[in-house]
One Martini backbone bead per residue (centre of mass of N, CA, C, O) as a GRO file, in nm:
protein
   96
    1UNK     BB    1   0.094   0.033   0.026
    2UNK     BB    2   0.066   0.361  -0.096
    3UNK     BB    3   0.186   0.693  -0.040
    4UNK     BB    4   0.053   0.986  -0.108
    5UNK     BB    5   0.141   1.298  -0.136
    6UNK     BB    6  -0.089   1.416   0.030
    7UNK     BB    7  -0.110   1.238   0.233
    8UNK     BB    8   0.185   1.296   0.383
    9UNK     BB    9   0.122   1.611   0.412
   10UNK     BB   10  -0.112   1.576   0.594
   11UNK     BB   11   0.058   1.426   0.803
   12UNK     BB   12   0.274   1.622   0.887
   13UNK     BB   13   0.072   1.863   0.948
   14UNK     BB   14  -0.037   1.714   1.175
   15UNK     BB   15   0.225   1.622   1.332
   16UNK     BB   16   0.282   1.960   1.378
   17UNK     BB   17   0.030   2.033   1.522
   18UNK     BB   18   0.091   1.849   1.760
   19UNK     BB   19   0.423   1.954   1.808
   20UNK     BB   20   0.346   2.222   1.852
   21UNK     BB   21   0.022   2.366   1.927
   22UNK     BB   22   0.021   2.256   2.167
   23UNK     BB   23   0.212   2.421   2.331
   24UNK     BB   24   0.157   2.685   2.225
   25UNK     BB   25  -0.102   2.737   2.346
   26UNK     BB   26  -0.018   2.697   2.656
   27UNK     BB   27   0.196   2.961   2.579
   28UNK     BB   28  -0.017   3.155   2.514
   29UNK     BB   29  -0.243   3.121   2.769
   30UNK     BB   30  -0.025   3.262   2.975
   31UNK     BB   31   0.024   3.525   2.786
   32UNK     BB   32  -0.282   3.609   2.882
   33UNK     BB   33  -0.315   3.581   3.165
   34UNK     BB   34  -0.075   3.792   3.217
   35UNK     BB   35  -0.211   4.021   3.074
   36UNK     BB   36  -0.490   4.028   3.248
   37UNK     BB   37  -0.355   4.063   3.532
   38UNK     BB   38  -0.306   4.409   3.410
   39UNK     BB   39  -0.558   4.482   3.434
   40UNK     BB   40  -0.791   4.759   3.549
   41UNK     BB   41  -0.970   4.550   3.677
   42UNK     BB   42  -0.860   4.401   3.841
   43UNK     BB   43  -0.719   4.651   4.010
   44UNK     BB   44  -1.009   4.738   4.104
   45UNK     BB   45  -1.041   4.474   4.289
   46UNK     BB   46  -0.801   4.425   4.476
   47UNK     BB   47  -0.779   4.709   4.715
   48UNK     BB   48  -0.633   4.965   4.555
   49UNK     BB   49  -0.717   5.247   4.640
   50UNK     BB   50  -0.697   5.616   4.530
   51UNK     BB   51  -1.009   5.686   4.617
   52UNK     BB   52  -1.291   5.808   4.717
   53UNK     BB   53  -1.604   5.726   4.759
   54UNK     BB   54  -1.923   5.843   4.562
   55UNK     BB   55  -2.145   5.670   4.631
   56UNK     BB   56  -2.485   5.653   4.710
   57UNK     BB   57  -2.448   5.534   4.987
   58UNK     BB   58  -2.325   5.831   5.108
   59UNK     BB   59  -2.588   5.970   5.080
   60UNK     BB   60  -2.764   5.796   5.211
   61UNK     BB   61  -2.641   5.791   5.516
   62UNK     BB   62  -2.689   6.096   5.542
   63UNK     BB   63  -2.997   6.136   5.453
   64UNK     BB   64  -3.093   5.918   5.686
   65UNK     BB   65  -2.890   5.932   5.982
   66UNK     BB   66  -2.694   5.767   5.959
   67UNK     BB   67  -2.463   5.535   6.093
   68UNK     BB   68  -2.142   5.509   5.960
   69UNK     BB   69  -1.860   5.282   5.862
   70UNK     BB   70  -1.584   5.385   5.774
   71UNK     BB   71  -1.321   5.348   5.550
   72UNK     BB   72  -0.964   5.285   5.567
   73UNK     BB   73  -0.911   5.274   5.268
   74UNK     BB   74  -1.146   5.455   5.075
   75UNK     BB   75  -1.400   5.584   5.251
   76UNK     BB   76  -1.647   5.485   5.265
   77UNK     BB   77  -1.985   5.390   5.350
   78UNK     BB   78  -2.130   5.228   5.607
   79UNK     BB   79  -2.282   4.987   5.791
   80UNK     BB   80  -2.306   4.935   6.089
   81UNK     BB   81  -2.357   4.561   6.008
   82UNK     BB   82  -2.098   4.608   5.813
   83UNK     BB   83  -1.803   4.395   5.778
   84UNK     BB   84  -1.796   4.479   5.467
   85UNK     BB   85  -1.677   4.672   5.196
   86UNK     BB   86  -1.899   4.755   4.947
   87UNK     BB   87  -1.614   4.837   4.755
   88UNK     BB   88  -1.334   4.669   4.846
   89UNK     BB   89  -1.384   4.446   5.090
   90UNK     BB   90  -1.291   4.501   5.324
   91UNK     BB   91  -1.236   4.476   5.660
   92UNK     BB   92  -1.407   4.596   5.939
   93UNK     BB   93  -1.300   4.785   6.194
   94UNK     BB   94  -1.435   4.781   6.550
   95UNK     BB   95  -1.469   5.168   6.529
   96UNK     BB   96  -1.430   5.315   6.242
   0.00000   0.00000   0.00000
């Protein structure tokens, strides 16, 4: 049984692109990894806040006449019964 120039072809073909492409696949997948790891959305929630939060909840806990419990990494203002700051989600503490 005699192989064909194309049969050959593509047999090479497949063979380069198991022997290339799957490495390859899992090095590209790495440094889009690595990529996305410096996304402004990663650091937007990573904890670290560099201006105080000016969202509706702070307005909120003013017009309401609540005791809110400033955070001390952002700024943020939460409510009395909250563990945790609802901006950058820091555990808050008690007396802040």
């Amino acid at each position: 049984m005699a192989i064909s120039t194309v049969e050959l072809a593509i047999r090479l073909l497949v063979y380069l692109l198991v022997l290339i492409g799957a490495p390859l696949s899992f090095v590209l997948m790495f440094r889009l990894m690595d990529y996305a790891a410096h996304d402004s959305l990663v650091e937007q929630f990573s904890g670290h806040r560099t201006g105080p939060d000016t969202g509706q909840l702070n307005a909120y806990f003013e017009q309401a006449a609540v005791e809110a419990t400033t955070c001390r990494f952002c700024g943020a203002a939460n409510g009395p019964d909250y563990t945790y700051c609802h901006n950058c989600q820091e555990r808050l503490v008690a007396g802040d």
